[in-house]
PDB file with one MODEL, atoms N, CA, C and O in Angstrom:
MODEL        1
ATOM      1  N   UNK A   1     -24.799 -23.962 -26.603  1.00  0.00           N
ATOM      2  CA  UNK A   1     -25.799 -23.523 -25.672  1.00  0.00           C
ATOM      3  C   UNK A   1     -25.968 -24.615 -24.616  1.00  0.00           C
ATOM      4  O   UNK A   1     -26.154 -25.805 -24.868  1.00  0.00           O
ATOM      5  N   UNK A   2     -25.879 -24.060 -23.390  1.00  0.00           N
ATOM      6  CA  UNK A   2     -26.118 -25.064 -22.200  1.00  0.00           C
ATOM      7  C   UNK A   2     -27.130 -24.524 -21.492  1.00  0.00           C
ATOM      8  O   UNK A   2     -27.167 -23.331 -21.190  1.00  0.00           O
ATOM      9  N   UNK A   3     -28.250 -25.601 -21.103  1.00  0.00           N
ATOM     10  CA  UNK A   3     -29.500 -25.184 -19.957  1.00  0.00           C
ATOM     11  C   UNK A   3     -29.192 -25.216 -18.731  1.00  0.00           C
ATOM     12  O   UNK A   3     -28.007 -25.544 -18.667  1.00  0.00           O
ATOM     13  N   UNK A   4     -29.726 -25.011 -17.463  1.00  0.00           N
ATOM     14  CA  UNK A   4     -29.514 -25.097 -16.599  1.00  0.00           C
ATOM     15  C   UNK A   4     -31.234 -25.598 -15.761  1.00  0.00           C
ATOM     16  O   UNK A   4     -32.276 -25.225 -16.301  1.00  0.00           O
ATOM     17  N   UNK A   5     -31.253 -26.038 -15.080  1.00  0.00           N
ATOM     18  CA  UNK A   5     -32.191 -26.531 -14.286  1.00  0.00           C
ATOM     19  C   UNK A   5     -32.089 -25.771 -12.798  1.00  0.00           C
ATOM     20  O   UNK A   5     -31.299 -26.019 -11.887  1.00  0.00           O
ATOM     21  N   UNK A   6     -33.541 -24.392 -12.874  1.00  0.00           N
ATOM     22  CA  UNK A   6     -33.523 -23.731 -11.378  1.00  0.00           C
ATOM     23  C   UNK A   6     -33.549 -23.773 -10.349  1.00  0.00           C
ATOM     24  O   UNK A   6     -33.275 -22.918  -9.506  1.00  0.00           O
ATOM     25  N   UNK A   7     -34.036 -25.237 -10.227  1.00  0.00           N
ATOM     26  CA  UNK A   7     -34.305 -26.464  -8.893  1.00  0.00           C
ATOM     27  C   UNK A   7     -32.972 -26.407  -8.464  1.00  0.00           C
ATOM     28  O   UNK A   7     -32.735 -25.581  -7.582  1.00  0.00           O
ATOM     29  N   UNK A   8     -32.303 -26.902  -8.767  1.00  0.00           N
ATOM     30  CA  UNK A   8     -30.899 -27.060  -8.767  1.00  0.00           C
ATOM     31  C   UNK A   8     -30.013 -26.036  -7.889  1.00  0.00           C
ATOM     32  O   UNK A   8     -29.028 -26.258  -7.186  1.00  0.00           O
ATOM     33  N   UNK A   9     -30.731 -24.788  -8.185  1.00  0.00           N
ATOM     34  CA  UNK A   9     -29.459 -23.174  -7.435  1.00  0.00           C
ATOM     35  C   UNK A   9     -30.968 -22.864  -6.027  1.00  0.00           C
ATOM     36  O   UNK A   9     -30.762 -21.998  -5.177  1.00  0.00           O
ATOM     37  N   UNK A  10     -31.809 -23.360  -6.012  1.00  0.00           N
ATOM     38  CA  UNK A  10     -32.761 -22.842  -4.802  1.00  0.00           C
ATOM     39  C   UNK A  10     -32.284 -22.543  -3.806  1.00  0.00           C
ATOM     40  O   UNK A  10     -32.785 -21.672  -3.095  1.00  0.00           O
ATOM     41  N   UNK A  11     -30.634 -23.514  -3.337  1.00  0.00           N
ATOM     42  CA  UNK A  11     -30.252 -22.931  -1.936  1.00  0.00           C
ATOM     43  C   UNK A  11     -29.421 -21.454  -2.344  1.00  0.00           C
ATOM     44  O   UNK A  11     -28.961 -20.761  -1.436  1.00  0.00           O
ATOM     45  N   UNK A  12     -29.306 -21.127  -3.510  1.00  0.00           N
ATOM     46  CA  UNK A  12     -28.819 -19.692  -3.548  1.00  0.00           C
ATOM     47  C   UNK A  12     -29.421 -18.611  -3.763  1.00  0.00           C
ATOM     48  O   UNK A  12     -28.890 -17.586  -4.191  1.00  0.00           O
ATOM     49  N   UNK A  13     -30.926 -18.800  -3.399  1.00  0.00           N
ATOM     50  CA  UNK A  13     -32.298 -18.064  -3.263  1.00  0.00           C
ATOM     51  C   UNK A  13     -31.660 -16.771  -2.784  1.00  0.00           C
ATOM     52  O   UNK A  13     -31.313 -15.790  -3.441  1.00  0.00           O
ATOM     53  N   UNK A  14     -31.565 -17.096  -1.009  1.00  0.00           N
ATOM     54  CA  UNK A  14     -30.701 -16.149  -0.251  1.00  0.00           C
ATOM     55  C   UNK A  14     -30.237 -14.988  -0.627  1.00  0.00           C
ATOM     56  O   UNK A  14     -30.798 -13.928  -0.905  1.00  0.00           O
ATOM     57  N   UNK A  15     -28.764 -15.430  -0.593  1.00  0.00           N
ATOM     58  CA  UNK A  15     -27.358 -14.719  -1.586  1.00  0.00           C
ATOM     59  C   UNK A  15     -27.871 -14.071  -2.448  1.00  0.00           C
ATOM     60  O   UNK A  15     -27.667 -12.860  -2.365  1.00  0.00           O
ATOM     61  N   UNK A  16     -28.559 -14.462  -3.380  1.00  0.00           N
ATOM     62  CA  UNK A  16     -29.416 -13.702  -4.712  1.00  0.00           C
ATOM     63  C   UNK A  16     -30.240 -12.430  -4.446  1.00  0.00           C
ATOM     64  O   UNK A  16     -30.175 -11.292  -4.910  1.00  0.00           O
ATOM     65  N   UNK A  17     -31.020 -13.005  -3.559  1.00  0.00           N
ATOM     66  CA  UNK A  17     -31.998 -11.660  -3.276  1.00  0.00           C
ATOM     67  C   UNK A  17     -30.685 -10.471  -2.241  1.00  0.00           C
ATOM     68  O   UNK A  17     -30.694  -9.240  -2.228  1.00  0.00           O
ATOM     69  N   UNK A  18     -29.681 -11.435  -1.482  1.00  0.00           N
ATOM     70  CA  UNK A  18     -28.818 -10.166  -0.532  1.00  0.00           C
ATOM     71  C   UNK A  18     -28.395  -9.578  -1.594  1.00  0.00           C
ATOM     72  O   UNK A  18     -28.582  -8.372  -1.432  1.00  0.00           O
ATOM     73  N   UNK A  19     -27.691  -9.885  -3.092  1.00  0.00           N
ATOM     74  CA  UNK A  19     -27.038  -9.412  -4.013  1.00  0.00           C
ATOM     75  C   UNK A  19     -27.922  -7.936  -4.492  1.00  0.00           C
ATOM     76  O   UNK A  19     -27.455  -6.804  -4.612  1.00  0.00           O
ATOM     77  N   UNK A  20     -29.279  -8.376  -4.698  1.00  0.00           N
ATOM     78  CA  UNK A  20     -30.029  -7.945  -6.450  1.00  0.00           C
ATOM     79  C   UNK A  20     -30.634  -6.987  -5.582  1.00  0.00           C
ATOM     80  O   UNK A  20     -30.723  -5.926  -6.201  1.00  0.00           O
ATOM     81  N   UNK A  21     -31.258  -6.846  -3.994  1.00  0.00           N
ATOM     82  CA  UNK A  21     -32.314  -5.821  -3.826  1.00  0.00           C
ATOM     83  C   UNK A  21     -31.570  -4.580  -3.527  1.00  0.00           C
ATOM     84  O   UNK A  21     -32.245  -3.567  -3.343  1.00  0.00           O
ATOM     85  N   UNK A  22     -30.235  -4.499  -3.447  1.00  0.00           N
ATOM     86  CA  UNK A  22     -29.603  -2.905  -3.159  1.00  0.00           C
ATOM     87  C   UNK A  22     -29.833  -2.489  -4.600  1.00  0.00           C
ATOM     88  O   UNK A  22     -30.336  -1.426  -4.965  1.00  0.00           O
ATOM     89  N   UNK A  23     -29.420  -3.414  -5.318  1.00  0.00           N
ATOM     90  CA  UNK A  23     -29.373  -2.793  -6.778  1.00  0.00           C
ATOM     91  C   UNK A  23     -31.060  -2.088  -7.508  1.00  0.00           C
ATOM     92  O   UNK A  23     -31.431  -1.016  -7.988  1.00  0.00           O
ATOM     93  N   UNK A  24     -31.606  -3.288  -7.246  1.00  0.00           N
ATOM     94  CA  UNK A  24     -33.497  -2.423  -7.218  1.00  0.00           C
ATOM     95  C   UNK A  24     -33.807  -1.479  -6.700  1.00  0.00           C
ATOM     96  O   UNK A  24     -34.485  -0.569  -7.176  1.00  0.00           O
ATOM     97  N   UNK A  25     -33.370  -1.558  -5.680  1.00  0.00           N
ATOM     98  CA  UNK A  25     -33.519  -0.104  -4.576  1.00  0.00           C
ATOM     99  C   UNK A  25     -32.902   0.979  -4.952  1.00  0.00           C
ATOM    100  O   UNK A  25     -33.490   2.058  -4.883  1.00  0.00           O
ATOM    101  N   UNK A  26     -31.378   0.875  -5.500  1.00  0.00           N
ATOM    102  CA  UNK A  26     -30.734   2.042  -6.447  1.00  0.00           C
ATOM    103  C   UNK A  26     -31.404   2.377  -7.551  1.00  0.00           C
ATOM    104  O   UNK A  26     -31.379   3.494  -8.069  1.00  0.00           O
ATOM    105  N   UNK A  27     -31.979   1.486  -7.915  1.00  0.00           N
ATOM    106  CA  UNK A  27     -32.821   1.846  -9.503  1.00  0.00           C
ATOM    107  C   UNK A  27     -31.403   1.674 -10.662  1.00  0.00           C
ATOM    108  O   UNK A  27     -31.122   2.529 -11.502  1.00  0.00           O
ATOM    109  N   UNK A  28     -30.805   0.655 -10.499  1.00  0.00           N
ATOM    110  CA  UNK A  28     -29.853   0.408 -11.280  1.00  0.00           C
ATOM    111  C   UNK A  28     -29.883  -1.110 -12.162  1.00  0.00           C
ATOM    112  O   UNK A  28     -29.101  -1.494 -13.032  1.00  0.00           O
ATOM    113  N   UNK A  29     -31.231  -1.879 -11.517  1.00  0.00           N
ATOM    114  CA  UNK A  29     -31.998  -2.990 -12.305  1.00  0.00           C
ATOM    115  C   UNK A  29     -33.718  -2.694 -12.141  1.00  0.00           C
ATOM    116  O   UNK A  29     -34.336  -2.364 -11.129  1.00  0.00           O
ATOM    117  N   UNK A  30     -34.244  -2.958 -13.602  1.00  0.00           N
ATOM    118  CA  UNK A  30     -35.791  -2.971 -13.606  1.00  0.00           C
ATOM    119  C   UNK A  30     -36.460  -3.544 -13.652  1.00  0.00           C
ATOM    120  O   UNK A  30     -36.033  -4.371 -12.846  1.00  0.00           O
ATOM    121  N   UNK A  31     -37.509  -3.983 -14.021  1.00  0.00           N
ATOM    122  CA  UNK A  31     -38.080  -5.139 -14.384  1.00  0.00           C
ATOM    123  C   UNK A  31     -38.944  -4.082 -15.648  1.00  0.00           C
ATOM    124  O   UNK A  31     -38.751  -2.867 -15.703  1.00  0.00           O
ATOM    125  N   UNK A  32     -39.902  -4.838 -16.600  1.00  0.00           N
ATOM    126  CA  UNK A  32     -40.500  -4.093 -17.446  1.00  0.00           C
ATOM    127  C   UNK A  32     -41.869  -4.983 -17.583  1.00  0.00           C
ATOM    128  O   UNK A  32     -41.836  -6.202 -17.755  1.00  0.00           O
ATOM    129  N   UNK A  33     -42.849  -4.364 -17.502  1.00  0.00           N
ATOM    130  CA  UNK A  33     -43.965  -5.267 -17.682  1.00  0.00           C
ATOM    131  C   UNK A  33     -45.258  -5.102 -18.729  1.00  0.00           C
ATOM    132  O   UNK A  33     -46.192  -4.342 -18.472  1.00  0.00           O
ATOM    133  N   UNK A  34     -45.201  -5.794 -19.767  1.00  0.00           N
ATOM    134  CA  UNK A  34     -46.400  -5.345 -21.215  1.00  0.00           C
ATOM    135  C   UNK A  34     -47.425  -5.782 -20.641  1.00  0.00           C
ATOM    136  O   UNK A  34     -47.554  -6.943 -20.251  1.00  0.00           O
ATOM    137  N   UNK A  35     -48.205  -4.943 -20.541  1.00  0.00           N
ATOM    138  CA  UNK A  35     -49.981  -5.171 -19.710  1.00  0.00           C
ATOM    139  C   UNK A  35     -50.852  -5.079 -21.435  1.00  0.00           C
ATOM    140  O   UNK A  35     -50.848  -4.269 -22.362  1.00  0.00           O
ATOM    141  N   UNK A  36     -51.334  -6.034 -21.230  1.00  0.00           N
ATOM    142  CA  UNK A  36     -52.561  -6.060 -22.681  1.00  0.00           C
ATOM    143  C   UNK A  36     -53.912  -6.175 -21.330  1.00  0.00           C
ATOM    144  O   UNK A  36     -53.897  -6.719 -20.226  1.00  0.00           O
ATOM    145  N   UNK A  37     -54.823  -5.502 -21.957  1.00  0.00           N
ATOM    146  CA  UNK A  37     -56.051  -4.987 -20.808  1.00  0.00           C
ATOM    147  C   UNK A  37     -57.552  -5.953 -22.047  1.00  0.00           C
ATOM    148  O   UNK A  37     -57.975  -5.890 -23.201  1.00  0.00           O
ATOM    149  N   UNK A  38     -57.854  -6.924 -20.442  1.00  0.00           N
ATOM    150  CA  UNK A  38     -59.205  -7.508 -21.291  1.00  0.00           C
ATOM    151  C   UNK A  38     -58.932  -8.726 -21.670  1.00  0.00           C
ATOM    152  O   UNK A  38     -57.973  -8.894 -22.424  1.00  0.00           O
ATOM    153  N   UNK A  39     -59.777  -9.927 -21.194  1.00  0.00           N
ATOM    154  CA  UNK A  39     -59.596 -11.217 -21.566  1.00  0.00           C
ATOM    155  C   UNK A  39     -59.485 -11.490 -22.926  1.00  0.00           C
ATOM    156  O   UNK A  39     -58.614 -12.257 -23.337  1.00  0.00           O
ATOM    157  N   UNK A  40     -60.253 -10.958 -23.640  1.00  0.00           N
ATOM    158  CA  UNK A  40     -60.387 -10.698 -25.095  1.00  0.00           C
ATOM    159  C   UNK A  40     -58.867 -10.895 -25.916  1.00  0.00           C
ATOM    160  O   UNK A  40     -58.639 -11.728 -26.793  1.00  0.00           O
ATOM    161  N   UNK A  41     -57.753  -9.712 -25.273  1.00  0.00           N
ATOM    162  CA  UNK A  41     -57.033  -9.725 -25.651  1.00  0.00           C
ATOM    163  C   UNK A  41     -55.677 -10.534 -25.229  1.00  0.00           C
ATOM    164  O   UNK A  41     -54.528 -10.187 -25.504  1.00  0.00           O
ATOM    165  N   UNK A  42     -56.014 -11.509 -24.614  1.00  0.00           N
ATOM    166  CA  UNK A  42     -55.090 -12.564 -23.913  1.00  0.00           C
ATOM    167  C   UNK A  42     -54.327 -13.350 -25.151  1.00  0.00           C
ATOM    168  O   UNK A  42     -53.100 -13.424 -25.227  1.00  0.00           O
ATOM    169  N   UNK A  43     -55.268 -13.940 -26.137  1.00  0.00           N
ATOM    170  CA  UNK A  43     -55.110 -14.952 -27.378  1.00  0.00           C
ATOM    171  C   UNK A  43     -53.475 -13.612 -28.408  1.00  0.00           C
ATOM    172  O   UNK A  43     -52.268 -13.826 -28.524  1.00  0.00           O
ATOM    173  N   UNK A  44     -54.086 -12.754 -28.750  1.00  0.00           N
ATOM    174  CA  UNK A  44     -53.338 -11.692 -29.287  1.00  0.00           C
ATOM    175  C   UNK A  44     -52.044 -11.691 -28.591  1.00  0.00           C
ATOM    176  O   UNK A  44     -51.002 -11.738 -29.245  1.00  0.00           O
ATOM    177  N   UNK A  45     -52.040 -11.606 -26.435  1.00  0.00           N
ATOM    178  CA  UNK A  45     -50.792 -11.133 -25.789  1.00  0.00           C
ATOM    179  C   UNK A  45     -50.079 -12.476 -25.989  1.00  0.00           C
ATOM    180  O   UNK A  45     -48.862 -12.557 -26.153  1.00  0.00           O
ATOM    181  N   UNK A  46     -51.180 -13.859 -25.958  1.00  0.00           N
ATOM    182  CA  UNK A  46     -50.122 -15.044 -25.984  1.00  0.00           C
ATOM    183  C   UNK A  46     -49.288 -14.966 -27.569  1.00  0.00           C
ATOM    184  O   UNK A  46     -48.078 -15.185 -27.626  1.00  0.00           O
ATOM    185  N   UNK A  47     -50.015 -14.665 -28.676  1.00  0.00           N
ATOM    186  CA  UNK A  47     -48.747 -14.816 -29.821  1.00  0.00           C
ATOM    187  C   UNK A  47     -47.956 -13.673 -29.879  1.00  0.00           C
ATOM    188  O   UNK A  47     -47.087 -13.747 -30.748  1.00  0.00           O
ATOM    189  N   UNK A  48     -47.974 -12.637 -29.235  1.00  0.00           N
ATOM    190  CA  UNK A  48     -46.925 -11.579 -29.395  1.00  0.00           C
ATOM    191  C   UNK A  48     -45.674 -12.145 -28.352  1.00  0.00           C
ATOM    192  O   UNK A  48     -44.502 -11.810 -28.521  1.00  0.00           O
ATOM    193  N   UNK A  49     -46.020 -12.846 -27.505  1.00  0.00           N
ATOM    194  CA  UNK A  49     -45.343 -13.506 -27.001  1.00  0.00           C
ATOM    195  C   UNK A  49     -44.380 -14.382 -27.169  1.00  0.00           C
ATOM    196  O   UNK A  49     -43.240 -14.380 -26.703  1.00  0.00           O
ATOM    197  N   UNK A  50     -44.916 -15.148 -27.879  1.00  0.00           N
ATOM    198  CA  UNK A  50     -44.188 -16.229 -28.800  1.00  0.00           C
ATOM    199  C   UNK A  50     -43.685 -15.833 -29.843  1.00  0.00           C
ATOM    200  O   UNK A  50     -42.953 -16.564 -30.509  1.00  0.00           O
ATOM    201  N   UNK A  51     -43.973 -14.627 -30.181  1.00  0.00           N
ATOM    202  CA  UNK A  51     -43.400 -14.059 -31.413  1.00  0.00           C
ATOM    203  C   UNK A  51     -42.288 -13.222 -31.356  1.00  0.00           C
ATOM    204  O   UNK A  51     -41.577 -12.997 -32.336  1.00  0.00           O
ATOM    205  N   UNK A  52     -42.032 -12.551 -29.773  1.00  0.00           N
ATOM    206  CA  UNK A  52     -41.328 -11.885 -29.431  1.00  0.00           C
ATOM    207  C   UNK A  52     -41.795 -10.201 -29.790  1.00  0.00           C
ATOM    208  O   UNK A  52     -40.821  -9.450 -29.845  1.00  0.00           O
ATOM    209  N   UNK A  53     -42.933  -9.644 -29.997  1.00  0.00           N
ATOM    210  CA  UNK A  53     -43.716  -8.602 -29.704  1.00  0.00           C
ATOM    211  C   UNK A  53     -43.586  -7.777 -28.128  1.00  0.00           C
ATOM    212  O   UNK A  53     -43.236  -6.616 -27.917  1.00  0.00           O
ATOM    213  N   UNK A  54     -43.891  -8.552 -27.414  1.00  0.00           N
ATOM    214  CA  UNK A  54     -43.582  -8.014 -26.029  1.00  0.00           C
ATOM    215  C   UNK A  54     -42.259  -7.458 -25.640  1.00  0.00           C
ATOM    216  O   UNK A  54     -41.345  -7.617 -26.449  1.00  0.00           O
ATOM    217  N   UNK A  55     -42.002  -6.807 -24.486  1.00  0.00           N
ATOM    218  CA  UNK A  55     -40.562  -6.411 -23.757  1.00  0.00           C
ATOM    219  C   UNK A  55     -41.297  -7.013 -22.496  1.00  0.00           C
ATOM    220  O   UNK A  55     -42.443  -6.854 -22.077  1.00  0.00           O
ATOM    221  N   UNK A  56     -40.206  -7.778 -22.029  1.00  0.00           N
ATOM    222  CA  UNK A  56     -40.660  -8.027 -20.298  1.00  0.00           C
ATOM    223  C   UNK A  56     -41.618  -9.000 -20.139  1.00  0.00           C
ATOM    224  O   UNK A  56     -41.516 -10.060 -20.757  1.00  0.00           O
ATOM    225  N   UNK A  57     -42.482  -8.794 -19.437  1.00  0.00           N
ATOM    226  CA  UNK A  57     -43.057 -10.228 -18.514  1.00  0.00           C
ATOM    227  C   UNK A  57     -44.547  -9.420 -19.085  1.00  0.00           C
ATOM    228  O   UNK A  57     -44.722  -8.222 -18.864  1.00  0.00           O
ATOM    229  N   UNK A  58     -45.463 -10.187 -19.765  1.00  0.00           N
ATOM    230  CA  UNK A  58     -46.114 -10.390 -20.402  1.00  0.00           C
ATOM    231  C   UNK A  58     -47.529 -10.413 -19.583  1.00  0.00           C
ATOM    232  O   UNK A  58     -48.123 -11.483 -19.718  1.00  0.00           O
ATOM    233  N   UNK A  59     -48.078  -9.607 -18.897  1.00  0.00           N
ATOM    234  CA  UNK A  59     -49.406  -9.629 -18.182  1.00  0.00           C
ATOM    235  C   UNK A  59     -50.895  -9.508 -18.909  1.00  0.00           C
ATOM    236  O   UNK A  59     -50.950  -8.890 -19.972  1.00  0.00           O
ATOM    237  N   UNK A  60     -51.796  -9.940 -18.493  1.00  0.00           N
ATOM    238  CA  UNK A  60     -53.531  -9.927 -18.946  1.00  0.00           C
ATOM    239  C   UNK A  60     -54.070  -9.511 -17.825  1.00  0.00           C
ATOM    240  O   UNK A  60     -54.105 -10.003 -16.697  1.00  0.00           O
ATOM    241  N   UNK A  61     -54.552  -8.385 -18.352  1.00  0.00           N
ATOM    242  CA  UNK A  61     -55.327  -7.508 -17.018  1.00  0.00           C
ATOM    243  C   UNK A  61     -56.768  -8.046 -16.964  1.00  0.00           C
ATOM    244  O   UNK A  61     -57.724  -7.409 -17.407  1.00  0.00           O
ATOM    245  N   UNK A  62     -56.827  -8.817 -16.601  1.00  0.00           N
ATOM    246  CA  UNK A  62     -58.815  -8.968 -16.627  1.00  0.00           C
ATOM    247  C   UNK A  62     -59.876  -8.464 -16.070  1.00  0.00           C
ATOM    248  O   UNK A  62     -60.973  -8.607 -16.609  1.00  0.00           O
ATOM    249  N   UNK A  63     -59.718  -7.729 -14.796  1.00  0.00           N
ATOM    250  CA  UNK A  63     -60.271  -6.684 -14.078  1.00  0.00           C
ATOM    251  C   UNK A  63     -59.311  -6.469 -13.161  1.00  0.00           C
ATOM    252  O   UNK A  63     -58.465  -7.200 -12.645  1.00  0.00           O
ATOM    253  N   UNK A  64     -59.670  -5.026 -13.021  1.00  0.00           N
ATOM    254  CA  UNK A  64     -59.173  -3.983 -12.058  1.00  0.00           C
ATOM    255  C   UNK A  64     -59.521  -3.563 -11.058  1.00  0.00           C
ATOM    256  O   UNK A  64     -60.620  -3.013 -10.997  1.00  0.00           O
ATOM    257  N   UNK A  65     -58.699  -3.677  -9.925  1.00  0.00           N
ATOM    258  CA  UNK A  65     -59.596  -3.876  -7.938  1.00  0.00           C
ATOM    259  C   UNK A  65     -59.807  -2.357  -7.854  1.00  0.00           C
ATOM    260  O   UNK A  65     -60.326  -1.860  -6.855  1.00  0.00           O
TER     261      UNK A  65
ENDMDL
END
C-alpha cells in the first residue's frame, strides 16, 4: 500500500474537473450522501463512520433553511 499526498497533484485540479464533469453530467459517476438528521445524532453518524456503517460522505443535518 502506497499514500499519496493531495497537495502534491493541485496543479491537476484543472484537467480533473475537464475530465470528471462530462461524466457527472452523463450521470455515469455519483456521489452518494448518508444524511443522519439532528445534532443529537451526530455522536451515532461519527461511529458508523468509523465503523464503516455509512455509504458515501457522511452528513449531520442540524437545521433546515
Amino acid at each position: 500500500m502506497q499514500g499519496f499526498l493531495v497537495s502534491r497533484y493541485f496543479h491537476m485540479l484543472p484537467k480533473y474537473f475537464e475530465m470528471i464533469m462530462p461524466l457527472i453530467k452523463q450521470g455515469k459517476i455519483c456521489y452518494i450522501e448518508d444524511f443522519a438528521e439532528g445534532l443529537e445524532s451526530a455522536p451515532a453518524a461519527l461511529v458508523g463512520l468509523f465503523s464503516g456503517r455509512n455509504v458515501g460522505k457522511q452528513v449531520v443535518v442540524v437545521a433546515r433553511e
